[in-house]
N, C-alpha and C positions, 0 to 999 in steps of 0.2 A: 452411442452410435447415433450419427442422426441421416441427413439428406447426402453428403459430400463424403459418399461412396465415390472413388476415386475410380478410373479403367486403365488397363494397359493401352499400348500402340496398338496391340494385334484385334484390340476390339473396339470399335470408333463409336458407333452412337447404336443404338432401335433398329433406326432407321436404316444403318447400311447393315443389319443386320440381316435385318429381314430381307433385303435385296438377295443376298446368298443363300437364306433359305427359305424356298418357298414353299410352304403350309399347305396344306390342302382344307385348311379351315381359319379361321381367325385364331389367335393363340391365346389371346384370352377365354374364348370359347375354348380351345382345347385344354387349357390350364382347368374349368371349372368344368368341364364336361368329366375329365380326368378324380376331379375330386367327387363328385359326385357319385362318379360309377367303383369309383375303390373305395368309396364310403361303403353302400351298398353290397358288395362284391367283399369287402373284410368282415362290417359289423356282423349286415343281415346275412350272407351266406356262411359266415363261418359260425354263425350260431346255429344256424342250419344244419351245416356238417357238426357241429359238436352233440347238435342234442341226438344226429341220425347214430353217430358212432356211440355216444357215452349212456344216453339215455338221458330222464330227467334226473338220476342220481348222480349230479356230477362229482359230488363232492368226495366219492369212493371210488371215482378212476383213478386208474394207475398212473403217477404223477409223470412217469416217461413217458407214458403215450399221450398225456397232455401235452406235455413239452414235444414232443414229436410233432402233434398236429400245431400247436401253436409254430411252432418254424415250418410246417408245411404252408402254413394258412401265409404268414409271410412271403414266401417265395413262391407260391400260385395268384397268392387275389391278391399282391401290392408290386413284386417285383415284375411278373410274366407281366399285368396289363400294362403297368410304366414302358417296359421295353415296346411292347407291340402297341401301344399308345404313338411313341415315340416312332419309330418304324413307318408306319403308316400315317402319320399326319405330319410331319417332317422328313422320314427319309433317310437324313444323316444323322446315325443314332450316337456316334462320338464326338458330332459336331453340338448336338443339344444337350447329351451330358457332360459334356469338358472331358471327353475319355484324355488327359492327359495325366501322365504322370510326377507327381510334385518330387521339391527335392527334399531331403532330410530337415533343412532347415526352416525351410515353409513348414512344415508339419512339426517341429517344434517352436518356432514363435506363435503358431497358435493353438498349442497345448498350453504356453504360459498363460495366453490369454482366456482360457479355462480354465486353469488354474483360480486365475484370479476371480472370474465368473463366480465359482462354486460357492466359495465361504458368504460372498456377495445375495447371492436366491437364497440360500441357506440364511441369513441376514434376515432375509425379506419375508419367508417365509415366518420366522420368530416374530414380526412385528405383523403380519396379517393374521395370524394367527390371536396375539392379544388383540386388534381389532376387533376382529367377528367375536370374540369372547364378550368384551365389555358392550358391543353393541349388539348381544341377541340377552345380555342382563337388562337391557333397557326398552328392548322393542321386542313384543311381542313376536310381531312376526317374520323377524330377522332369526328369533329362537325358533320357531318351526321351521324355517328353511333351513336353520342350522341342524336340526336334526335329522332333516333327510338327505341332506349333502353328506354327516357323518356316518350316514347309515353306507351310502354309496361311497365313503372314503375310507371304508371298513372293508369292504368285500374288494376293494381293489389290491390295499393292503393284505389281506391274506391269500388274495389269489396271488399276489408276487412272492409272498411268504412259502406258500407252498411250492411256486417254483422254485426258487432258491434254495430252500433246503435240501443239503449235500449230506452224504454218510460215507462218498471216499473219495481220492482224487479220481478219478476218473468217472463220476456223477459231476465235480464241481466241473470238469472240462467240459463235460456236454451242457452243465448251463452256462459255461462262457459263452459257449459257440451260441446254445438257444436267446441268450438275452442280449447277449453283444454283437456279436462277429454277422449274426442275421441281419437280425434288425437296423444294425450299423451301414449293411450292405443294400437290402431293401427298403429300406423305408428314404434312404438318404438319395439313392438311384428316382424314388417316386418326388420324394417334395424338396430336395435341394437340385436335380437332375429335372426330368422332365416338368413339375410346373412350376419351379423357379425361375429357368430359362424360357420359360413360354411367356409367364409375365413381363421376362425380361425384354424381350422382341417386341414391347408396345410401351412400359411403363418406365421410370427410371429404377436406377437396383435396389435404393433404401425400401419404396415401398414395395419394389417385388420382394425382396425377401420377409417385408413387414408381412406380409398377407401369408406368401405361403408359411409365416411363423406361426401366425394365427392359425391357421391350417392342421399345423404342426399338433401344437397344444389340443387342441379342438380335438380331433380324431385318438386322443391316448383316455378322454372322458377319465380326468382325474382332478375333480373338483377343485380340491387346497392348490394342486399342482401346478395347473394354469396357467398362470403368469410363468413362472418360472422356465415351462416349457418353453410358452411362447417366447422365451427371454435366449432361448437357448436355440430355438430354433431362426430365430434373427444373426445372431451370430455364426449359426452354422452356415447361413446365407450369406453373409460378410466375409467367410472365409473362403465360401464357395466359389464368390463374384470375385474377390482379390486375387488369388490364389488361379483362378480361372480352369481349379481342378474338381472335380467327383469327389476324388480322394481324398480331398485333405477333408470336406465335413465328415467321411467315412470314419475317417481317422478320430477326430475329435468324438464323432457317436460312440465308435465303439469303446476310447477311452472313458468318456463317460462311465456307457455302462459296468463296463469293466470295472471304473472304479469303486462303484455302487457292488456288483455282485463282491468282491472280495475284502472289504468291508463287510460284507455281510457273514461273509462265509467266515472270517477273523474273530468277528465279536457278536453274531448272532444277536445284534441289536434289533429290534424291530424300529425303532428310531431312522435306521439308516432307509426306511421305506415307506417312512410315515411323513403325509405334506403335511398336516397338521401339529407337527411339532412347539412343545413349549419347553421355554428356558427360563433358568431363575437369574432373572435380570430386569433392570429397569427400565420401561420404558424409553428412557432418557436414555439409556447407556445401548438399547439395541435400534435406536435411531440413529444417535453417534456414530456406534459401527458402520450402520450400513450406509452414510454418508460418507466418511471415509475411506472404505470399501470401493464404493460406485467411484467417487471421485479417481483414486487410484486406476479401477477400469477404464474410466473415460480416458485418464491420460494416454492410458498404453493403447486404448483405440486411435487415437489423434495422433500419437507416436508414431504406430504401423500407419495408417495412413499417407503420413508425410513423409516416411523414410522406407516403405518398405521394398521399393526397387534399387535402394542405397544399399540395403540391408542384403539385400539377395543378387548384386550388381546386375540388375535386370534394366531394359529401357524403360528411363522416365513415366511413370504413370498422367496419363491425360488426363484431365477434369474441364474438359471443352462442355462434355454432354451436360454434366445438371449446374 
């Protein structure tokens, strides 16, 4: 992905954006004022709320009322402020989430492009992974920060372990719904919906969505993770800005997740939730891949790009703006 994010007819530049809707603040301020306060409002209050409810022995509550409060915590301190962010500093709240509804095939061309995504960070992950290995054997104190990042890429790891874990269909349904279908809906509604679109009314769409990607990754505080997020969260913004729906990065979230929990729930791998994963492979050979890999992506990026109003017989896509 790079700058030559492409727009429909129906969307022209920033500039005549912001003509039709007008802010009650600058939008970049409302973009970062937005992240700021549902950083605060998820981290710090809903550690708040867990220690009021659980106590400090969290690690003996009851795994459904965890998972309860964690999809509460989502749909009061990420989904309520986005919407009543949006409401009150904009106005028109379907106008700034793209409440549009996509068509089937939009939401599967860029399921393939997921597709393709996955094996690619998964790739990446296998060679960052031998990185920080061979460089915390040689530096000192690349080995101490490697072990307090592992420390914190341990408790992350089994606080999803413990959500995950099912004992019937009807446990694994409620963690679809708690780890996908929410979060898919919330979190996508906050940073591809309200400050994607905010950055968008000032910036061009590559870096709005670069930023709120960073955003993205940033707020999940999963060390190994990182990148990959932020990798994923740039594309949910590529599909959000093409696509000119909610929906489709909905779509692409929940798939994700989705594919992660039933994987999990399949083979009970801890693998499938560990960023620090390693493979018995070579260097050389998990470079290969993910050169190949990426390449492959970047095609089908440049593909969609240049054909995707071909693809969907829609009007021509403009590239007047960047």
């Amino acid at each position: 992905m790079n700058e030559d994010f492409q727009d429909n007819q129906e969307e022209k530049t920033p500039e005549t954006e912001t003509k039709k809707i007008i802010p009650t603040m600058s939008p970049v301020t409302a973009a970062f004022f937005g992240l700021a306060a549902v950083f605060v409002l998820y981290q710090f209050g809903g550690a708040i709320l867990t220690l009021a409810i659980f106590g400090m022995d969290f690690e003996k509550a009851d795994v459904n009322a965890v998972r309860l409060l964690t999809m509460g915590g989502q749909i009061l301190l990420i989904l309520l402020p986005a919407l009543l962010f949006t409401r009150f500093i904009y106005h028109d709240v379907s106008a700034i989430l793209k409440v549009k509804f996509p068509s089937i095939k939009e939401i599967g061309i860029f399921t393939l492009g997921l597709i393709l995504l996955t094996p690619l960070l998964q790739s990446y992950v296998y060679i960052q992974s031998f990185v920080i290995t061979k460089l915390a054997e040689n530096f000192s104190f690349i080995k101490s920060a490697k072990v307090l990042v592992d420390q914190l890429d341990k408790l992350v790891e089994s606080t999803y372990g413990s959500l995950l874990a099912s004992h019937s269909i009807f446990e694994a349904s409620f963690i679809v719904v708690v780890v996908a279908v929410v979060p898919a809906i919330c979190e996508e509604t906050f940073f591809r919906g309200f400050v994607l679109n905010s950055f968008r009314l000032k910036y061009k769409p590559f870096w709005s969505a670069l930023v709120t990607g960073l955003f993205f990754g940033l707020y999940h505080f999963n060390p190994y993770g990182l990148v990959p997020l932020i990798a994923l969260g740039v594309y949910f913004g590529f599909a959000a800005y093409t696509s000119n729906s909610i929906f489709v990065p909905m779509a692409l979230h929940f798939l994700n997740n989705f594919f992660a929990v039933v994987m999990f729930l399949a083979l009970g791998d801890d693998e499938l939730i560990s960023s620090s994963a390693t493979v018995d492979q070579s260097p050389f050979a998990l470079l290969v891949s993910f050169l190949i890999l990426g390449g492959i992506f970047f095609l089908f990026i440049t593909y969609l790009k240049r054909n995707y109003h071909k693809f969907l017989h829609k009007p021509e896509l403009n590239d007047t703006e960047l």
